[in-house]
C-alpha atoms as one frame of an Amber mdcrd trajectory, in Angstrom:
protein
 359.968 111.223 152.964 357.755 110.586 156.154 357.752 107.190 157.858 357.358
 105.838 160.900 358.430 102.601 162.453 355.373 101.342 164.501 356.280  97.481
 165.186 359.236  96.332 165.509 361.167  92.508 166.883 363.596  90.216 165.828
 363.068  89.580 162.423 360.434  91.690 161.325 359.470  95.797 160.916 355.998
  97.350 160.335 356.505 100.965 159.134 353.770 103.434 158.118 354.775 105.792
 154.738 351.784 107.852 154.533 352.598 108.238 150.497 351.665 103.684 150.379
 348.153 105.018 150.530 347.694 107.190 147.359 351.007 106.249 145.316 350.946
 102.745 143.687 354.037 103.671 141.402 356.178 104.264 145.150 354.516 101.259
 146.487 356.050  99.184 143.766 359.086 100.610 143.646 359.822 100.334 147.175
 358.404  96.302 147.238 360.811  95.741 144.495 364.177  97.726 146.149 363.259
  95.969 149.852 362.913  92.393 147.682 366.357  92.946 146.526 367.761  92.652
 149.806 369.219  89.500 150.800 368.521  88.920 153.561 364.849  89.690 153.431
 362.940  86.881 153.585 358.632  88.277 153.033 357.753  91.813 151.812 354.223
  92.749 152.327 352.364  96.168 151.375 349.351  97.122 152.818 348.102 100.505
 150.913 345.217 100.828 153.047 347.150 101.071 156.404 349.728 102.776 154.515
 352.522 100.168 156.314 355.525  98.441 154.695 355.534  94.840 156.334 358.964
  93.463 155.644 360.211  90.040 157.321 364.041  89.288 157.525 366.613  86.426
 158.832 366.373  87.057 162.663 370.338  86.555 162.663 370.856  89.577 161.112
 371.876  93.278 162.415 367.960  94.806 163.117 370.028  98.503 163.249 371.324
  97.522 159.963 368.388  96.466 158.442 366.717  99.202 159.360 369.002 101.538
 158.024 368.760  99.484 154.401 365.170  99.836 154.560 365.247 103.482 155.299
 367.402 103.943 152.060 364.895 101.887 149.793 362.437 104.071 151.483 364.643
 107.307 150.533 365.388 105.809 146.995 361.816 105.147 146.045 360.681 108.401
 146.977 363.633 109.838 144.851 362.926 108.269 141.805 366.320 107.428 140.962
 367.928 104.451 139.451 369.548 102.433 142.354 372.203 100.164 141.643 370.891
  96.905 143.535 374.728  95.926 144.115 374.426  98.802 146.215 371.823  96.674
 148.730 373.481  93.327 148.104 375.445  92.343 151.706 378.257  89.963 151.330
 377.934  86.904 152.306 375.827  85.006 149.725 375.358  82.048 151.139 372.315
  83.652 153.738 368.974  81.188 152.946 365.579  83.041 153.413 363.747  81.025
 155.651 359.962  81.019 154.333 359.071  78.639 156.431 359.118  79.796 160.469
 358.967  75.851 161.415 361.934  75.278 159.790 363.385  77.098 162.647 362.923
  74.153 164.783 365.362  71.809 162.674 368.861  72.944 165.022 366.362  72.863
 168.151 365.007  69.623 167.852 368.499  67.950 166.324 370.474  69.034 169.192
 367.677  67.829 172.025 367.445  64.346 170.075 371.342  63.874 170.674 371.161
  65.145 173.390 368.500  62.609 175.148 370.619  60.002 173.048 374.245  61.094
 174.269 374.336  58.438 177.261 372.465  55.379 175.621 374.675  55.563 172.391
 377.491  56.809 174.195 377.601  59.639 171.445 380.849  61.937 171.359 380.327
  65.096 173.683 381.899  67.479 170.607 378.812  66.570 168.694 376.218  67.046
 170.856 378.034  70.923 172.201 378.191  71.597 168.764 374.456  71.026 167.909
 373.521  72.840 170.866 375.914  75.766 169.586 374.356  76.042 166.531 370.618
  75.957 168.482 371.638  78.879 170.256 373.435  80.489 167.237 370.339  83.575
 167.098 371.085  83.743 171.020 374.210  84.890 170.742 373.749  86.871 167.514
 371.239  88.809 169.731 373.072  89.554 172.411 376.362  90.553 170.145 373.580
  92.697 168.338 372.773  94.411 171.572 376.121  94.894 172.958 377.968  96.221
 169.533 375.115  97.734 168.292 373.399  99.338 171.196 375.779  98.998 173.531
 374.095  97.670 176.121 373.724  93.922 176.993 370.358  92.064 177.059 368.070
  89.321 177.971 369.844  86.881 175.457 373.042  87.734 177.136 371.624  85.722
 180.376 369.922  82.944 178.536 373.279  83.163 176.258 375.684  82.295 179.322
 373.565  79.819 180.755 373.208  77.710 178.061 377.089  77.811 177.482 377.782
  77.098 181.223 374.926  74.402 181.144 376.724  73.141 178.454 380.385  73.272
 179.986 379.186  71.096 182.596 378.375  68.331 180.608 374.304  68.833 181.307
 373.198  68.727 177.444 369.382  67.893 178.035 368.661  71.572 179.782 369.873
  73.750 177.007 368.772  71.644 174.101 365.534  71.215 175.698 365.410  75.521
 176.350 366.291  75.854 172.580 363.141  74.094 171.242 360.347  75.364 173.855
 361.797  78.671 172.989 361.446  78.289 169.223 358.012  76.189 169.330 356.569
  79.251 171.242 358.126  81.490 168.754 356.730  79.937 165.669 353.398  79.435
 167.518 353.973  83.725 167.788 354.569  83.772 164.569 351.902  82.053 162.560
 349.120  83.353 164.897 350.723  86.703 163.875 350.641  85.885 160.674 347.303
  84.475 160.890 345.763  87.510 161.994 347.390  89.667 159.981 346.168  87.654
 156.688 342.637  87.906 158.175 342.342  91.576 158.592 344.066  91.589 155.040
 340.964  89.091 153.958 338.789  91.030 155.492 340.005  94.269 153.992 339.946
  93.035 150.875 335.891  92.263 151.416 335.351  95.785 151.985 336.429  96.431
 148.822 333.793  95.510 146.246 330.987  96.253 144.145 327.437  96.364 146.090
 323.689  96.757 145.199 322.327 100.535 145.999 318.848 101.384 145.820 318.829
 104.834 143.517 315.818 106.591 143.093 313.554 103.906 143.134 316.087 101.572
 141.089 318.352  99.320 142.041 322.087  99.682 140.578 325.332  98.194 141.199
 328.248 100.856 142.299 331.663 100.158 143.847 331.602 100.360 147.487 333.939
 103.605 147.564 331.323 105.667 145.742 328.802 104.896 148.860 327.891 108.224
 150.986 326.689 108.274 154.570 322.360 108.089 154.250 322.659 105.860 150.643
 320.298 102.474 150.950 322.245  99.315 150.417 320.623  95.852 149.160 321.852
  92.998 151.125 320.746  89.512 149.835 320.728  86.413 151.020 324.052  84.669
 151.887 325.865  88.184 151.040 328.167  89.493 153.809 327.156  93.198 155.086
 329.817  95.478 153.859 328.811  98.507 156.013 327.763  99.571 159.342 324.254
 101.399 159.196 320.722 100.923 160.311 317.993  98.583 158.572 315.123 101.008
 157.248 313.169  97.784 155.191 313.586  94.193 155.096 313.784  91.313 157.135
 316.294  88.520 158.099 318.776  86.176 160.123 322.731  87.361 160.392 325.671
  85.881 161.349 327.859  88.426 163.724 330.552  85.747 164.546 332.684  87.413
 162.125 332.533  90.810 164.400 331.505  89.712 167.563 332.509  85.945 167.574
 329.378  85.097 168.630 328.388  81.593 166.798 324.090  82.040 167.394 322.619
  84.122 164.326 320.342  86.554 165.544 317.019  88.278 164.105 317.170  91.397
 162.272 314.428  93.699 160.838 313.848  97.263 160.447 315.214  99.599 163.077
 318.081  97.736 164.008 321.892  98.626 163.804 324.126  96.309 161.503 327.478
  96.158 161.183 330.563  95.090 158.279 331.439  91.609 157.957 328.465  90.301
 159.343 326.847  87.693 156.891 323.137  87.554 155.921 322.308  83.821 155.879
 318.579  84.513 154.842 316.311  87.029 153.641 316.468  90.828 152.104 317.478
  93.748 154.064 318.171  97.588 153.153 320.159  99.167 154.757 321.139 102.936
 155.310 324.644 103.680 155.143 326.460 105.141 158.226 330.053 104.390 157.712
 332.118 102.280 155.271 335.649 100.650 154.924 338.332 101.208 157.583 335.616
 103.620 159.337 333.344 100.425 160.569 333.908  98.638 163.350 335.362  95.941
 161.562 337.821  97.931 159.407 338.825  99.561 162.502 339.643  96.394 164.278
 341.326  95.146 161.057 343.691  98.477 160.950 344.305  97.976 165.153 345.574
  93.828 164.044 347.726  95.360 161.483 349.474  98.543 163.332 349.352  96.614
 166.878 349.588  99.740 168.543 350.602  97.976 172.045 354.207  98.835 172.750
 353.498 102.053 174.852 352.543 101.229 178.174 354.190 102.210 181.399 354.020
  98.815 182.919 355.354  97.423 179.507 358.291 100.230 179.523 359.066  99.286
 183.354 359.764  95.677 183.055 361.698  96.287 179.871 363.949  99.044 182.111
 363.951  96.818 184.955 365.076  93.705 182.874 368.268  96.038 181.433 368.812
  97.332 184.829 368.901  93.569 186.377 371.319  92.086 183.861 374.308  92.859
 184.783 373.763  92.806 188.574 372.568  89.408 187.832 375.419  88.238 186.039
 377.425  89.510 189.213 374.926  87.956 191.701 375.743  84.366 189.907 379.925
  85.430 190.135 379.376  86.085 193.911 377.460  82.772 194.467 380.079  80.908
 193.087 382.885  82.260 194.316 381.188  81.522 198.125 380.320  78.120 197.484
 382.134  76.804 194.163 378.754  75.384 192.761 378.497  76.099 188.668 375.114
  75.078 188.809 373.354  76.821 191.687 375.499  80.500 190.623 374.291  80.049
 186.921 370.617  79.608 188.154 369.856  83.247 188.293 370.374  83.558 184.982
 367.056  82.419 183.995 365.098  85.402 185.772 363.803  85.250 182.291 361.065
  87.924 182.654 362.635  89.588 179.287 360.170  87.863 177.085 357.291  86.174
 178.452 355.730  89.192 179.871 355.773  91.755 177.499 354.658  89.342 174.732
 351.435  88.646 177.346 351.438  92.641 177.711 351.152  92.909 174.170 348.537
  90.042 173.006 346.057  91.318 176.358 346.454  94.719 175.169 346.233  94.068
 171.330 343.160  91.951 172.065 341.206  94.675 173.791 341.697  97.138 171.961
 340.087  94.860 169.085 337.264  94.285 171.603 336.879  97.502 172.323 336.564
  98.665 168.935 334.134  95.887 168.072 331.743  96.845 171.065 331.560 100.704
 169.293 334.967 102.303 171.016 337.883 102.790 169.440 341.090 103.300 171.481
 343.716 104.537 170.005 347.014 102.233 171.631 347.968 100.190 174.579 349.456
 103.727 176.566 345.661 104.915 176.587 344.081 101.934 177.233 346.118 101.350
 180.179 345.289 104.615 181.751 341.505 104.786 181.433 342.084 101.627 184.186
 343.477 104.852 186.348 340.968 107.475 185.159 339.723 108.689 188.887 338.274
 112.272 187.558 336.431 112.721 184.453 335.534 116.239 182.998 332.554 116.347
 180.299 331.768 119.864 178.614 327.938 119.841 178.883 327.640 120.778 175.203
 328.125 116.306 174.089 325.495 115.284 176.629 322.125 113.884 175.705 320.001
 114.991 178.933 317.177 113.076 177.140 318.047 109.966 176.698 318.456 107.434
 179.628 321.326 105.786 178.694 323.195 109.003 179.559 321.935 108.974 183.434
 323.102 105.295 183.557 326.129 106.203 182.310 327.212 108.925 185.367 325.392
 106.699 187.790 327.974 104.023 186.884 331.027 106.158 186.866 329.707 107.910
 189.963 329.532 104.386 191.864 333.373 103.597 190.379 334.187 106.515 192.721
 335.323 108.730 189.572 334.631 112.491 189.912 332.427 113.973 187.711 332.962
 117.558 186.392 330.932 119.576 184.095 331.954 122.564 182.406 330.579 124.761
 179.569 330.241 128.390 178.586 326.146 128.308 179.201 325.143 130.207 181.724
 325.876 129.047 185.602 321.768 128.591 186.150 321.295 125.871 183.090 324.519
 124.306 184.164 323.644 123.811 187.709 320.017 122.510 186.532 321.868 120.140
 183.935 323.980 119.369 187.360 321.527 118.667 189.514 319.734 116.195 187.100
 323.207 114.193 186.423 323.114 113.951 190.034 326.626 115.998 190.235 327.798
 118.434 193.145 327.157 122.268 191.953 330.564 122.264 193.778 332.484 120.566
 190.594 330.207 122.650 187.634 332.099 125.511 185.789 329.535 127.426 183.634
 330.546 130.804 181.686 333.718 130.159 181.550 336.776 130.478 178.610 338.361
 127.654 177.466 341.453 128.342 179.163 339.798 128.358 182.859 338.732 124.907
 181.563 342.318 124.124 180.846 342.866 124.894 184.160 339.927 122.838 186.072
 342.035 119.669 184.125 345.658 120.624 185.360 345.286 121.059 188.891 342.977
 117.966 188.740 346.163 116.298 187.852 347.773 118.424 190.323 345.878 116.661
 193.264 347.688 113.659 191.479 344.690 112.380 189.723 344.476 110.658 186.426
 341.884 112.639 184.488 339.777 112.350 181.129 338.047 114.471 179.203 334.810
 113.841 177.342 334.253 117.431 174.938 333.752 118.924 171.641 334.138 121.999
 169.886 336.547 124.191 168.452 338.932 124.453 171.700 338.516 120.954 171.883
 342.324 119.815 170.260 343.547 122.141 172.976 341.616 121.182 175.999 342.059
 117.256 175.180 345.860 117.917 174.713 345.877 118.676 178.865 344.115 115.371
 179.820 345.671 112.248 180.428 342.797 110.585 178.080 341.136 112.794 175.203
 337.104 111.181 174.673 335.029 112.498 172.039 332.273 111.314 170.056 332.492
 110.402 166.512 331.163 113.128 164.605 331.023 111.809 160.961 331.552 108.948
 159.464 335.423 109.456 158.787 338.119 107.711 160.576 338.386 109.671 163.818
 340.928 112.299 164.274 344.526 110.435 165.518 344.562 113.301 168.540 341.477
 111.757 170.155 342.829 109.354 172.428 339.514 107.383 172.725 336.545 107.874
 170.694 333.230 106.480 170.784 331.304 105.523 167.261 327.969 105.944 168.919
 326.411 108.765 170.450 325.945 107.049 174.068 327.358 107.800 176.527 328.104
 104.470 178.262 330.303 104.056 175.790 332.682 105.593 178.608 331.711 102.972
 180.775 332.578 100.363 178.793 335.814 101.859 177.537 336.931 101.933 181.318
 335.777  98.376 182.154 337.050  96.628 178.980 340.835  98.674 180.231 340.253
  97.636 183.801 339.467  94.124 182.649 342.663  93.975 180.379 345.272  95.511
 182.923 343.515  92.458 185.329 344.416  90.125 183.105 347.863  91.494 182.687
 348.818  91.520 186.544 347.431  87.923 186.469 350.036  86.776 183.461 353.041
  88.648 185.637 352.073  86.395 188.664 352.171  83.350 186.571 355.678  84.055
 185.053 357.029  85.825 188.376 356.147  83.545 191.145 356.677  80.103 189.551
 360.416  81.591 188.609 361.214  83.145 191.656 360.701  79.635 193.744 362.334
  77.376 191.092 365.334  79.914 190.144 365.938  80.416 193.766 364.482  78.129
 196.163 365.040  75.190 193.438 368.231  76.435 191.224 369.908  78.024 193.822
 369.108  76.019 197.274 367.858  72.614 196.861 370.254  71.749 193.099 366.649
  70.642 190.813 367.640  69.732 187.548 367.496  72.484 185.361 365.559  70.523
 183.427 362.453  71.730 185.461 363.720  75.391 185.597 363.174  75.266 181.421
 360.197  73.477 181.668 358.889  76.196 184.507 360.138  79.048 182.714 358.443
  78.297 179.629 355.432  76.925 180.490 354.472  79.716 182.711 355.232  81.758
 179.680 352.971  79.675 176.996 350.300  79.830 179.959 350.554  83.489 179.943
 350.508  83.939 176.429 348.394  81.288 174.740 346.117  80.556 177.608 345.358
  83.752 179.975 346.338  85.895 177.610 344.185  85.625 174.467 340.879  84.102
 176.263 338.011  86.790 176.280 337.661  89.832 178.182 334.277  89.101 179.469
 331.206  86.355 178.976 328.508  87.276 176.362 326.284  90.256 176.492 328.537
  91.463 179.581 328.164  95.224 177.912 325.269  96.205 176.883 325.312  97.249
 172.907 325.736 101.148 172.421 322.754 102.769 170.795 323.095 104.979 167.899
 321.190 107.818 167.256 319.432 106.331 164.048 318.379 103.449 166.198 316.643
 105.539 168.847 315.036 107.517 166.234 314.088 105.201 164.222 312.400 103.073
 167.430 310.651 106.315 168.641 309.622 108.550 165.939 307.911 111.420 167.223
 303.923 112.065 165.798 305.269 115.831 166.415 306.330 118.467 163.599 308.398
 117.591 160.784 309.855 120.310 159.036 312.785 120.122 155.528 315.799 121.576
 156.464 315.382 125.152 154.999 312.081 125.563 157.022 314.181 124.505 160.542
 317.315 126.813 158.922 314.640 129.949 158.440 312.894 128.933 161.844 316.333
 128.388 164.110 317.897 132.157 161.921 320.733 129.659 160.854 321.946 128.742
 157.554 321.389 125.001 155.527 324.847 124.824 155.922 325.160 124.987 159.702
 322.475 122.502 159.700 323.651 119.573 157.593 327.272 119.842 159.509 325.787
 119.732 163.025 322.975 117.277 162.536 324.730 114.209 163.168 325.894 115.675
 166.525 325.234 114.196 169.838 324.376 117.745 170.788 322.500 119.087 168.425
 318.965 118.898 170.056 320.857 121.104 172.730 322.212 123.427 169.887 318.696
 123.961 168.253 316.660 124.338 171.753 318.914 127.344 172.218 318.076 129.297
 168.775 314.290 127.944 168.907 312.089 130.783 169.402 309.293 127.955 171.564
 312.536 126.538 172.884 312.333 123.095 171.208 314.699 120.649 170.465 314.792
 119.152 167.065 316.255 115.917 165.903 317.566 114.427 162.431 315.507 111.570
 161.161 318.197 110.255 158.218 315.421 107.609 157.166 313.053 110.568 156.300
 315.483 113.200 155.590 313.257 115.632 158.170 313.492 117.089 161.364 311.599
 116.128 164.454 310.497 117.085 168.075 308.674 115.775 170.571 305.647 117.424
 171.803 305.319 117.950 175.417
């Protein structure tokens, strides 16, 4: 059985079993085996992401429960009879928590007795034991970590410094560090859970029945039957269940759903629309381009669900330089007090707690891009890819996905060429069109390969990263998997109305080309915003821990307070607030837009008369048509030399005269 753990943190798994999306006897199965277990607390199934969501008591072994889960998987797929003694732990008396703010009943106990220790003259024993059972999931996470993985972790640090705190007889810091912690963690939590129950909503809206028109006739179908070119009805006060182009009708939409933009704007024929954007007033029709998890918003549904953030460099850094600094820490705080005999100002170290407040801002900047990104027309596949477009310095685009005609194209390499990113062209046409295509882009004949193999290509892109440069590629064709397997970022176009294919690192849903641009800006923006949430956690902590903890004795009341504010500033604040104003990127155009806004008055020919004129089949036709660079394919087998164009409103092809 195939699965794949894609999210994982205390408490809680996301794993994608590619069988949850076509086998609703498994999916039950497996919901009822994973219920079983004890100490599961939520079991969700989401057949359309194919993902197993499954919640559990944070206090228990995560090796372990992954293990339990991977035989329920194993059973399921099996189709055996499972004895569900065989998943029961011991220890009964383990309460699934359904609520996440019950969390905060220990917490908030032991800081009240604390605060109330001195005025009531309350027994010490009590309040250390309320603040022990506070910190229980503390040190159940660091015994995790060290018996388990043997290695020790962040909880270890925040584990001893709460028990030395403690020791000392200073009640208020710990107590106090206990409920920030888990106020911020339920805060996590429900807007996790928030989101996640949105995209489901939303989901669940793409899933419907819908008006079609069909030969003349209106008729109700289930959205699933739709095909790329069909006409959907959309009446008033019905939400827009595809993305496509208006061909008739007239009326005001709300996009706050998609764009979060609260002003409705005009729409009327020749305009793009896209799912889960709500008609307040009026009649449109409009002609299908893509449906489900292929629109924008299904996309950006699928990105909140799988939260493919967890693979950056800078995220994988800090987590090796937080392992690497524990122990040396813990020997730092020895050292100090065996040279000056002060508890306090050895433990102080201790809360260099980097371990959690910056890769949980890593993660909500990144996860929020990528949903921006997506929205805007450009869907990047995870955090890892998104964070190296911010580096791209070279850029290679095979001349064959280029639209020399349209405008939007020059813009585009005028932009990247002012970033200071190198612009290569290469293609198998021969070396004069190339350098002509070169020399209109504005590019150096110097960095154009024409007539050469694919593997020559491969080449241009390795010893590009040989000079140490981070490079992309922007291609199609059939060498394309293996020539976007050598860059450092893989950029295509999307070709049909499918989900793209997982190999293409980035891919833009329209056929513009400053889609690029904006792909690099909305990464540049987001890695911004992610050095700015490190500066707020790191340089607050480094005066108080040191300068404070360590030199002039503050109460570590104010180290808490420092170290988790900066971190709810990081992650609530900076963190989530938008990438850029409104309107900051221009909307991509898609091909069916410009069409439809510039029909030619030129030929129009069916699509055996261009298959007899070009010497091609029908079939070579309707799967190239859609292609950004299929005017370029047809000027080559025109016998005049013209470039023809797909009008999917009329179902004929086009040029423009001269």
């Amino acid at each position: 059985m195939s699965y794949q753990v894609v999210h994982s943190t205390f408490g809680r798994y996301r794993i994608r079993i590619p069988q949850l999306a076509h086998d609703s006897d498994f999916a039950s199965k497996l919901k009822a085996l994973v219920e079983s277990l004890v100490f599961v607390t939520e079991v969700r199934i989401n057949a359309q992401a194919s993902s197993l969501i499954v919640s559990y008591q944070d206090n228990f072994c995560s090796t372990t429960a992954l293990e339990k889960f991977v035989s329920c998987i194993q059973a399921a797929a099996d189709c055996v009879e499972i004895s569900l003694t065989e998943f029961l732990l011991e220890g009964e008396d383990l309460k699934p928590e359904v609520n996440q703010w019950k969390d905060l009943g220990f917490p908030a106990l032991s800081l009240t007795l604390a605060l109330l220790a001195a005025p009531l003259e309350l027994p010490p024993l009590i309040v250390i034991l309320a603040i022990a059972g506070a910190a229980t999931p503390w040190f159940n996470r660091a015994a995790d970590s060290l018996l388990n993985q043997h290695q020790p972790n962040i909880d270890l640090l925040d584990s001893a410094w709460m028990t030395m705190q403690t020791v000392q007889g200073q009640f208020i810091a710990p107590a106090l560090k206990t409920v920030l912690v888990e106020v911020r963690r339920t805060l996590r939590g429900n807007t996790t859970q928030t989101r996640e129950e949105q995209s489901f909503n939303l989901l669940n809206e793409l899933d419907r029945y819908v008006w079609v028109e069909l030969e003349g006739e209106e008729q109700q179908i289930h959205i699933s039957n739709l095909q790329q070119g069909d006409r959907m009805i959309v009446k008033s006060g019905e939400m827009i269940l595809v993305d496509g182009i208006v061909v008739d009708g007239y009326g005001l939409i709300d996009t706050q759903n998609l764009t979060g933009n609260s002003t409705p704007i005009v729409c009327s024929e020749g305009q793009d629309v896209f799912a889960s954007s709500i008609l307040l007033e009026g009649r449109l029709c409009v002609l299908v381009n893509r449906i489900g998890l292929n629109t924008r918003a299904g996309l950006a549904a699928l990105l909140a669900e799988l939260a493919p953030v967890h693979d950056t460099k800078i995220g994988a850094f800090q987590a090796e330089f937080v392992t690497n600094a524990i122990l040396p820490t813990l020997a730092l705080g020895g050292t100090i007090y065996l040279m000056t005999g002060n508890i306090g100002a050895a433990i102080s170290p201790y809360q260099f707690d980097f371990g959690s407040g910056i890769p949980i801002s890593i993660s909500t900047t990144v996860l929020q891009a990528l949903i921006y990104a997506v929205r805007h027309g450009i869907y990047i596949r995870s955090g890892g890819i998104l964070e190296a477009l911010a580096h791209i310095d070279a850029i290679v685009f095979d001349i064959d996905v280029l639209a020399l005609d349209s405008p939007e194209t020059m813009e585009a390499i005028a932009i990247l060429q002012s970033q200071n990113i190198d612009i290569y062209l290469v293609s198998g046409v021969p070396e004069s069109i190339a350098l002509d295509v070169a020399t209109q882009l504005g590019v150096h004949p110097h960095y154009v390969c024409a007539e050469v193999p694919f593997t020559q290509k491969i080449n241009l892109i390795r010893g590009l990263q040989h000079q140490g440069k981070t490079v992309a590629f922007v291609g199609d064709g059939e060498d394309e998997a293996v020539r976007l397997a050598c860059a450092h970022v893989s950029i295509s176009f999307a070709k049909t109305s499918q989900i793209p294919d997982p190999t293409t690192d980035v891919v833009i849903l329209e056929d513009d080309l400053r889609g690029v641009t904006h792909a690099i800006a909305i990464a540049k923006r987001a890695m911004e915003i992610i050095y700015e949430n490190t500066a707020t956690i790191v340089i607050p902590n480094l005066f108080m821990q040191i300068g404070g903890g360590m030199f002039l004795g503050v109460n570590p009341v104010y180290n808490v307070i420092v170290n988790n504010g900066t971190a709810f500033v990081a992650e609530f604040l900076n963190g989530s607030r938008p990438l850029f104003e409104t309107n900051f990127l221009p909307p991509l155009k898609s091909s069916s837009q410009r069409i439809s806004q510039g029909k030619s008055n030129g030929k129009a020919l069916k699509q055996g008369e261009l298959a007899k004129r070009l010497g091609v089949s029908s079939q070579s036709l309707t799967s190239k048509r859609l292609k950004p660079e299929f005017p370029i394919w047809t000027q080559a087998r025109d016998p005049e030399g013209i470039a023809w164009n797909f009008d999917p409103v009329a179902k004929r092809y086009r040029h423009s005269p001269a």
